[in-house]
Structure formats: C-alpha cells, structure tokens
TORPA-4810 file (N, C-alpha, C, O; in nm, 3 decimals):
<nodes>
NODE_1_7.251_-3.436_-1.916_7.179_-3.527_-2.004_7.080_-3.447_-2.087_6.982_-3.387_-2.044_X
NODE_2_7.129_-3.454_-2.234_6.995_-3.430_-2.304_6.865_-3.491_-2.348_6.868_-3.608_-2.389_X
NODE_3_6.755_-3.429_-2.346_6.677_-3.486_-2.365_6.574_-3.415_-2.485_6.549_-3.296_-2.468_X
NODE_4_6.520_-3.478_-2.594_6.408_-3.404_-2.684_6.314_-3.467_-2.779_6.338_-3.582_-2.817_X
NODE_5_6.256_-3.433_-2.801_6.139_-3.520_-2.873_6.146_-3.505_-3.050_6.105_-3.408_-3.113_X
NODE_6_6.193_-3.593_-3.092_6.211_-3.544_-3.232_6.077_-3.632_-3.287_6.031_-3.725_-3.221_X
NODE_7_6.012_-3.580_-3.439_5.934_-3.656_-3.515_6.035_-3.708_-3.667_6.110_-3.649_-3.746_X
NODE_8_5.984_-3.852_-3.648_6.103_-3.918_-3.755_6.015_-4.047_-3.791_6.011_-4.147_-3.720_X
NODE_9_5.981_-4.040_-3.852_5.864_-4.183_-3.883_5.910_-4.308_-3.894_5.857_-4.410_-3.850_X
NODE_10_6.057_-4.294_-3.983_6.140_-4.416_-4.044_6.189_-4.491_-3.892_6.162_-4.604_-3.851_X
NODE_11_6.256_-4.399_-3.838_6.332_-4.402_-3.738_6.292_-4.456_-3.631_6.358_-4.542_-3.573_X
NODE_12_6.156_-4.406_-3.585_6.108_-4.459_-3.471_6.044_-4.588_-3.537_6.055_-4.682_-3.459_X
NODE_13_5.984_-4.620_-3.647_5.934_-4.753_-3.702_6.056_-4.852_-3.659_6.050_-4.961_-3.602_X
NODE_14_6.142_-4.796_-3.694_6.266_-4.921_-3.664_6.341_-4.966_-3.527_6.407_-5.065_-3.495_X
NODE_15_6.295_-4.833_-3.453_6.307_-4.871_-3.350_6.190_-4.937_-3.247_6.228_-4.982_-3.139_X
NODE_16_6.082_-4.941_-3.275_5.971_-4.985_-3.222_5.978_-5.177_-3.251_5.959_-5.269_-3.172_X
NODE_17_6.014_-5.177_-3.395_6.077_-5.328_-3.478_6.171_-5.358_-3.362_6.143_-5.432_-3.267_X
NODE_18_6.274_-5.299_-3.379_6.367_-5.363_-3.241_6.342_-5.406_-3.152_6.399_-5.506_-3.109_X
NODE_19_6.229_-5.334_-3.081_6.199_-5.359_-2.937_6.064_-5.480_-2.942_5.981_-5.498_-2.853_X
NODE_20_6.074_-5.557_-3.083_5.979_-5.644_-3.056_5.858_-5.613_-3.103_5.773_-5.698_-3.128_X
NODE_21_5.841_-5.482_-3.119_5.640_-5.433_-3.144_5.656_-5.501_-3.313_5.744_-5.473_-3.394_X
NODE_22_5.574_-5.568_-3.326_5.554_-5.648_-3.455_5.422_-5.521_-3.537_5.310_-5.519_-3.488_X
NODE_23_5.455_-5.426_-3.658_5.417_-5.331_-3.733_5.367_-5.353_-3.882_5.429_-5.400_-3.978_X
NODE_24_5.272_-5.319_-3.874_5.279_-5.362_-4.017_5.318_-5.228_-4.094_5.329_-5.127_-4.024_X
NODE_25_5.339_-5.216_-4.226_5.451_-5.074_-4.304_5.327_-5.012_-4.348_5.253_-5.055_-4.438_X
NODE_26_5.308_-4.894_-4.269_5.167_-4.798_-4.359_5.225_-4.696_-4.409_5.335_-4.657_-4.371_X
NODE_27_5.129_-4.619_-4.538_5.201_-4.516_-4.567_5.158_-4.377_-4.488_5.208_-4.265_-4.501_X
NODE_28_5.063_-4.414_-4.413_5.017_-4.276_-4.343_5.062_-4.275_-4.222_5.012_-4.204_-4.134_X
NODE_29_5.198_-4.381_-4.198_5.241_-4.352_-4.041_5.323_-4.273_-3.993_5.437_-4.272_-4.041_X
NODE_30_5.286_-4.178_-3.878_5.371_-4.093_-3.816_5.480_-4.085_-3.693_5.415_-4.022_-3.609_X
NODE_31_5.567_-4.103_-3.653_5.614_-4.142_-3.539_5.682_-4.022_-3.457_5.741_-3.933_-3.518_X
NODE_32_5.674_-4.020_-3.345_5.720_-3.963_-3.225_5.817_-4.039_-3.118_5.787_-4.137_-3.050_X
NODE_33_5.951_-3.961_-3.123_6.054_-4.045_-3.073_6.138_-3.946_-2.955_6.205_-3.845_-2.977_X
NODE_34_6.105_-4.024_-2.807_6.266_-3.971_-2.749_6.373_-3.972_-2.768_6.426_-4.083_-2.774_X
NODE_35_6.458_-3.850_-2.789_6.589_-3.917_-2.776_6.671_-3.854_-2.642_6.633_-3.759_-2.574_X
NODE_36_6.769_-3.917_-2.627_6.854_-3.873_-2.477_7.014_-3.903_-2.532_7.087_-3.992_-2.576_X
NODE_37_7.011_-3.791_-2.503_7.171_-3.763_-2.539_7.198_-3.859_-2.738_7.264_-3.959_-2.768_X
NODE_38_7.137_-3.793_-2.798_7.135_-3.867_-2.933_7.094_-3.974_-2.947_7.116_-4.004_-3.064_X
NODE_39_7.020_-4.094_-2.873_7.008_-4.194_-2.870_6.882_-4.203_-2.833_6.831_-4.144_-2.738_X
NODE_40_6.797_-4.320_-2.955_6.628_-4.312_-2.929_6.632_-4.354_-2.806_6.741_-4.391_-2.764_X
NODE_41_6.519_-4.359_-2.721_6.524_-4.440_-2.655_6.324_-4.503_-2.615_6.274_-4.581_-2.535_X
NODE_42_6.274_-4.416_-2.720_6.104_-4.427_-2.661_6.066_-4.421_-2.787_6.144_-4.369_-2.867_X
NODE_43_5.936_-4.471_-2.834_5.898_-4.416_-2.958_5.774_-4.412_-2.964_5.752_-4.513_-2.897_X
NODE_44_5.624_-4.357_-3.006_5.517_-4.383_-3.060_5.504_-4.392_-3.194_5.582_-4.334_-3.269_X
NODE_45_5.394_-4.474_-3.243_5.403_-4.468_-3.377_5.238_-4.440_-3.438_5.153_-4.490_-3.364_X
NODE_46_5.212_-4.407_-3.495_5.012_-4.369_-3.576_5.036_-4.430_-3.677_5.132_-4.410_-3.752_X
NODE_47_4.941_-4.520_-3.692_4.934_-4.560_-3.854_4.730_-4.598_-3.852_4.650_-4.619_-3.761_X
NODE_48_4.717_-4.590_-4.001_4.551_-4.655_-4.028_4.471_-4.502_-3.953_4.383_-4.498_-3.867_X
NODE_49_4.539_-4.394_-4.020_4.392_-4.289_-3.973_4.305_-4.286_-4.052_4.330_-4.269_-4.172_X
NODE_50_4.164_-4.304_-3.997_4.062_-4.353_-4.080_3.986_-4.208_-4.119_3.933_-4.184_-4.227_X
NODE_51_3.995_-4.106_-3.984_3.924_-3.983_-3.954_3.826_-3.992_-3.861_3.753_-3.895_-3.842_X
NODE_52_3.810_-4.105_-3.792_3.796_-4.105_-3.677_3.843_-4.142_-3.576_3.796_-4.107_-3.468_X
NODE_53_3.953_-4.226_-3.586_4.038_-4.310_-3.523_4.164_-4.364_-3.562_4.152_-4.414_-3.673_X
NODE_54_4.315_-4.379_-3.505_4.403_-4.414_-3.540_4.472_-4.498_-3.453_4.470_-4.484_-3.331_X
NODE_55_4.537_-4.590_-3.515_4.622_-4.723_-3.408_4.743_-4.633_-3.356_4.773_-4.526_-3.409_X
NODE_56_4.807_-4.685_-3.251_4.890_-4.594_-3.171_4.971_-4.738_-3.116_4.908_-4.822_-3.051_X
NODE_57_5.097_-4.756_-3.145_5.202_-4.866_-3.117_5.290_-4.790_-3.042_5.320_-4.690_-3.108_X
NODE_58_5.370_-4.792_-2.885_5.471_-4.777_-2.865_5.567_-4.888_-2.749_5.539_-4.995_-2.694_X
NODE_59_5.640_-4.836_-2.749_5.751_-4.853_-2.706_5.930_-4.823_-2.642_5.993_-4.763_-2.728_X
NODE_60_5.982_-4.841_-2.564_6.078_-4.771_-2.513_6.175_-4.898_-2.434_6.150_-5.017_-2.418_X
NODE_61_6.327_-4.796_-2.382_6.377_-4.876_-2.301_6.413_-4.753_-2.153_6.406_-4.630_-2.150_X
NODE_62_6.450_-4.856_-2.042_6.457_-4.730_-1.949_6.367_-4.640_-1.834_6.302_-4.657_-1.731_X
NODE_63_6.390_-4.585_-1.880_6.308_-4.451_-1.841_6.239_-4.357_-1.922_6.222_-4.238_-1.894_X
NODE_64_6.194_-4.426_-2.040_6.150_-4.347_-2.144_5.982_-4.286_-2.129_5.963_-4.232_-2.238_X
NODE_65_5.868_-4.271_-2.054_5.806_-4.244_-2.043_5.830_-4.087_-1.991_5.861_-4.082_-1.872_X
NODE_66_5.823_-3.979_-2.048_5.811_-3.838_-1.989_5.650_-3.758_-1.998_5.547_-3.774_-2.063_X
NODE_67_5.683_-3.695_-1.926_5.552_-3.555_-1.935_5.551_-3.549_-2.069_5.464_-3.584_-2.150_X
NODE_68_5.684_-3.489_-2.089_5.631_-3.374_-2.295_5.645_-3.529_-2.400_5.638_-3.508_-2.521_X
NODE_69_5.660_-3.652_-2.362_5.646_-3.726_-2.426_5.455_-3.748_-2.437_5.389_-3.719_-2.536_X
NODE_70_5.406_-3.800_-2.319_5.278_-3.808_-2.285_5.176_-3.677_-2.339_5.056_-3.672_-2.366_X
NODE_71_5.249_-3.610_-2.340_5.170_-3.465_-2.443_5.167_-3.484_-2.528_5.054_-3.515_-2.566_X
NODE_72_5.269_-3.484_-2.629_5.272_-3.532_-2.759_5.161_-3.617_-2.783_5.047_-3.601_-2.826_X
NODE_73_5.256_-3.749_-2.729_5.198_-3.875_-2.799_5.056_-3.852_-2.813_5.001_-3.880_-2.919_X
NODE_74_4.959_-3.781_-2.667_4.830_-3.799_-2.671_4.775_-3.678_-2.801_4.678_-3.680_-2.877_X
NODE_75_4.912_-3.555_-2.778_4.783_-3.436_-2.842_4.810_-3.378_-2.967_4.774_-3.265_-3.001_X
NODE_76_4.907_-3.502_-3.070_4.884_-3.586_-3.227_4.759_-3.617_-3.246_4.681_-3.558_-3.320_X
NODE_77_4.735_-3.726_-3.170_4.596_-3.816_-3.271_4.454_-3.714_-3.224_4.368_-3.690_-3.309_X
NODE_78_4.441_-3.660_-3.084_4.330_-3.601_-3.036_4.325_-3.423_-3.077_4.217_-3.374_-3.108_X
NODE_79_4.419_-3.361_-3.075_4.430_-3.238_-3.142_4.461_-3.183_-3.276_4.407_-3.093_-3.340_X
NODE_80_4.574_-3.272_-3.304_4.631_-3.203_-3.449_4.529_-3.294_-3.553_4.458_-3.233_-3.632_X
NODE_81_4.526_-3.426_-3.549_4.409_-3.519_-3.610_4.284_-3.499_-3.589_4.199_-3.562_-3.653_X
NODE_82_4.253_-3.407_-3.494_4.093_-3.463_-3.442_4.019_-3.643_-3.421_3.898_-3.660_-3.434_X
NODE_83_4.090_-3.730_-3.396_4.004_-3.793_-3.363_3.904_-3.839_-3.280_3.908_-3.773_-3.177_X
NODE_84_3.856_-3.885_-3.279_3.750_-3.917_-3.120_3.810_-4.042_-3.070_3.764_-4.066_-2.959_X
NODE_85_3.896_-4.132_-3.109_3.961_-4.239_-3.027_4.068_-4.282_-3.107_4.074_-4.279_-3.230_X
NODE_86_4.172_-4.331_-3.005_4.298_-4.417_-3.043_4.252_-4.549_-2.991_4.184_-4.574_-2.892_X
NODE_87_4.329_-4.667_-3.124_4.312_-4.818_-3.120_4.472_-4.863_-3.059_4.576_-4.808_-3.096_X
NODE_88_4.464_-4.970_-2.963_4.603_-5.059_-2.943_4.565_-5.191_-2.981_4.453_-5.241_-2.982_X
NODE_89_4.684_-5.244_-3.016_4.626_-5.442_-3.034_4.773_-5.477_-2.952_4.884_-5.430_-2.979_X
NODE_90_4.738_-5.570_-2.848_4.811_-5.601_-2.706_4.751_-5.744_-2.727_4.630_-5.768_-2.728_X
NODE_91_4.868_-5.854_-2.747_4.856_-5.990_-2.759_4.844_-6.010_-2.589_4.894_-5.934_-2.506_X
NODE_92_4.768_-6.125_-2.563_4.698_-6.115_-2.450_4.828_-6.165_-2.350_4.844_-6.116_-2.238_X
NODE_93_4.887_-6.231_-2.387_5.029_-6.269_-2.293_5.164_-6.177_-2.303_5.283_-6.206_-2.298_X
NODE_94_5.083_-6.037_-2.321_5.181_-5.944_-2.294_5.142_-5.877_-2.229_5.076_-5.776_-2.251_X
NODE_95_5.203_-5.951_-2.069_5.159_-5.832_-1.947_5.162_-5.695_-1.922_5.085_-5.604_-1.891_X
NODE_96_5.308_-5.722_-1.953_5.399_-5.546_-1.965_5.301_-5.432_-2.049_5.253_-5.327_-2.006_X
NODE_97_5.293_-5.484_-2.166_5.219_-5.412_-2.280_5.066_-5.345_-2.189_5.027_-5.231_-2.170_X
NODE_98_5.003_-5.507_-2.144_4.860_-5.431_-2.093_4.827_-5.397_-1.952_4.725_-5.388_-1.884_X
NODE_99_4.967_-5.381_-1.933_5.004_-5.290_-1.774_4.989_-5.149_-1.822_4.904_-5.070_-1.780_X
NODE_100_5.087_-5.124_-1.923_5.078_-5.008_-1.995_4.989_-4.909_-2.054_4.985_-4.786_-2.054_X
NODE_101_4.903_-5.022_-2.118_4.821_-4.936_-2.200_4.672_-4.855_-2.028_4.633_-4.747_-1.984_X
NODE_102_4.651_-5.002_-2.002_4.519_-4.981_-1.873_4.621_-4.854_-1.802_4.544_-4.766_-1.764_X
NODE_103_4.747_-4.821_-1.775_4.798_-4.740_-1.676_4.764_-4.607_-1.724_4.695_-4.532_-1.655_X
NODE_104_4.821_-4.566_-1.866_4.755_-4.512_-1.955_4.647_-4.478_-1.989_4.646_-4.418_-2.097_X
NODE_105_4.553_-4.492_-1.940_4.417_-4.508_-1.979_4.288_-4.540_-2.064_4.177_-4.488_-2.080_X
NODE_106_4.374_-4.680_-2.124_4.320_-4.778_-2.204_4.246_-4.870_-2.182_4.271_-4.967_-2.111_X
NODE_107_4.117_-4.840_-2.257_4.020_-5.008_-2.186_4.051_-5.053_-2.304_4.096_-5.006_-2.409_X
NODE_108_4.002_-5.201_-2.247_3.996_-5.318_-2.317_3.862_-5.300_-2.397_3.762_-5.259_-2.338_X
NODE_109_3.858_-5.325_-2.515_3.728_-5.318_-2.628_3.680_-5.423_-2.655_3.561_-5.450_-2.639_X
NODE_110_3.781_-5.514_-2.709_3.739_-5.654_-2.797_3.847_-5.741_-2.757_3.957_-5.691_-2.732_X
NODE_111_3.832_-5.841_-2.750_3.897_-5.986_-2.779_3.901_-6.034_-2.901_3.795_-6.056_-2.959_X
NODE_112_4.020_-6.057_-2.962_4.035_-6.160_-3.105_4.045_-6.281_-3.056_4.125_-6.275_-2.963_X
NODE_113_4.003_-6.396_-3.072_4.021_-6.505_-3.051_4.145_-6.570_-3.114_4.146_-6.590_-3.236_X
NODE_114_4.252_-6.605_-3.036_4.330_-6.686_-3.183_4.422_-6.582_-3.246_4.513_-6.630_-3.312_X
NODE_115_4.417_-6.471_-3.241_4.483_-6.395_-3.339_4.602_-6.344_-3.328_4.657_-6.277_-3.416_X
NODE_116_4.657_-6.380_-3.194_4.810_-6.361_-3.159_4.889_-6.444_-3.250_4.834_-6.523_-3.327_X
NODE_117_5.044_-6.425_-3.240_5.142_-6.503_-3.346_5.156_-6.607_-3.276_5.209_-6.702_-3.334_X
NODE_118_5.114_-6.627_-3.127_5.157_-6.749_-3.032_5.010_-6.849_-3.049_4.991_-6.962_-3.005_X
NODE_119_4.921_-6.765_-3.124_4.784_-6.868_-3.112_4.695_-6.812_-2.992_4.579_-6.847_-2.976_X
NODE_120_4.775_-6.703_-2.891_4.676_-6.691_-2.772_4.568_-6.551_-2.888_4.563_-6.518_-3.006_X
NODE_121_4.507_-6.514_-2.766_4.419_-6.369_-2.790_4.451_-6.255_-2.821_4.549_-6.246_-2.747_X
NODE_122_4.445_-6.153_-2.875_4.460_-6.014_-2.892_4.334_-5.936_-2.860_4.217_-5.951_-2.895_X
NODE_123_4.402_-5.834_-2.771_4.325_-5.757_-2.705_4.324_-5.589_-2.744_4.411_-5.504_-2.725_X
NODE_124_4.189_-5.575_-2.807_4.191_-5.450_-2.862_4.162_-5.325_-2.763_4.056_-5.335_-2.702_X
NODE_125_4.249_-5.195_-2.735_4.222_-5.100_-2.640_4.184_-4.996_-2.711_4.208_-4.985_-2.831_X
NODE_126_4.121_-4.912_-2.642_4.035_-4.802_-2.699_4.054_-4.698_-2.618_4.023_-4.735_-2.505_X
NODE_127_4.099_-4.555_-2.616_4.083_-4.465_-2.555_4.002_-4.367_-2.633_4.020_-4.351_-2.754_X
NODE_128_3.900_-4.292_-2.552_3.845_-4.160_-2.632_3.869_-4.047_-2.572_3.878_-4.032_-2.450_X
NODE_129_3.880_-3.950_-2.670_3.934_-3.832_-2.645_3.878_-3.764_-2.498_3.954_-3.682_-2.448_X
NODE_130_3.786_-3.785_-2.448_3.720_-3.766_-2.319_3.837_-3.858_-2.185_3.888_-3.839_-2.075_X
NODE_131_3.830_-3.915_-2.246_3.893_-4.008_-2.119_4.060_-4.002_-2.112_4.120_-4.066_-2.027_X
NODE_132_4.111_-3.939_-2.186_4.236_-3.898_-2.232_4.303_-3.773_-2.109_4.333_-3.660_-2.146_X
NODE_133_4.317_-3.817_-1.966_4.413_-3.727_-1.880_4.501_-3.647_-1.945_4.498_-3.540_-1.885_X
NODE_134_4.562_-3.642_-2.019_4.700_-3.608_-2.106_4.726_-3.472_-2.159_4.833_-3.411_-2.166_X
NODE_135_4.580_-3.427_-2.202_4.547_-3.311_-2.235_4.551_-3.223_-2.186_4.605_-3.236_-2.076_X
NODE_136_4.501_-3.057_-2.223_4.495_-2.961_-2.182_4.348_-2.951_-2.188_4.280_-2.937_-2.290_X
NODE_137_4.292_-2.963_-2.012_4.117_-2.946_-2.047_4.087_-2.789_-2.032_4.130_-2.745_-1.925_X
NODE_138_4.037_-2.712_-2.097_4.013_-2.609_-2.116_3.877_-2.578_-2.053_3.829_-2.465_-2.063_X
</nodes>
C-alpha cells in the first residue's frame, strides 16, 4: 500500500465538499491531502490567513489520520505561516467533528448562537502555537 502526502488545493477543496465540510471558495486557500494508493483519502484545508491566524477545515475517510499527516497539517499554519493560532467552526451537533478537533488539541473559544445551517450553535476552536503537540519542540 502506498501512501503520500501531496499539496493540491483544488483537489482536496473538493474532496473535503464531498465529505460534507460545507467551505466557503477563498483565494488564499491551501490544501494538504492523503493519498493511498492514488486515491485521496484525508484532506486539510487553510483558508482566511489574516497573519495571525488561519481557519483549518478537515476531513477524511478510514484510516486517514497519520503521523506525517499531523506534521504537516500542524507545521503549515505554525511554521511555514508563522501564526500564533489556528481557527475551526464545528456546528455544535457535530459530535464526530468536536471529538476531533478537542482530541487534537482544540479548545472551544466562542459559541455562535443560531449560526449552524440546522439553526443549532457553532462552535469556534482555537489552538495556539504553544499548545500544538504536533511539533518539533526544540
């Protein structure tokens, strides 16, 4: 089985669309995608870098969570960007999602009231580059 991490922005946008992650189209977005044996199967996506902070959307099927995925994904926005934090927005009746992000090491920031597509809450996560396991601490 092969396995490798390609960067493809279009690609993983459309595959993230597939799997449900509702995106809005930026022009500064970057994406990071597994593939296994030619076939995506994981994706991150960056969009809205402000220069201090950038939104971070992913998604996968499987077994798509790896080590050199979890490198990446984290040491884009915190190394090659410099930022001091990544943003998630996790509609509040998406368990899976905020299993993920808290496993990850995402707190919860803010509550939107109302601002899900179902009418429930959206829940904004925040990681800062400090609190970021993922890295190489030097």
């Amino acid at each position: 089985m092969s396995t490798r991490l390609i960067i493809d922005d279009e690609r993983v946008y459309r595959f993230l669309r597939d799997q449900g992650v509702e995106l809005p189209r930026a022009v500064d977005q970057q994406g990071i995608g597994l593939e296994r044996d030619g076939e995506l199967v994981g994706g991150v996506l960056y969009e809205r870098f402000n220069g201090q902070g950038v939104w971070m959307h992913c998604a996968g099927v499987g077994r798509w969570i790896t080590r050199d995925l979890l490198r990446a994904a984290f040491a884009y926005p915190f190394v090659q960007l410099g930022v001091s934090f990544i943003w998630g927005w996790v509609d509040s009746s998406n368990q899976k999602a905020r299993r993920l992000n808290e496993h990850l090491g995402f707190t919860p920031h803010a509550v939107l009231d109302g601002a899900a597509k179902d009418g429930g809450d959206v829940i904004l996560y925040r990681m800062t580059r400090e609190e970021c396991r993922f890295l190489h601490k030097d």
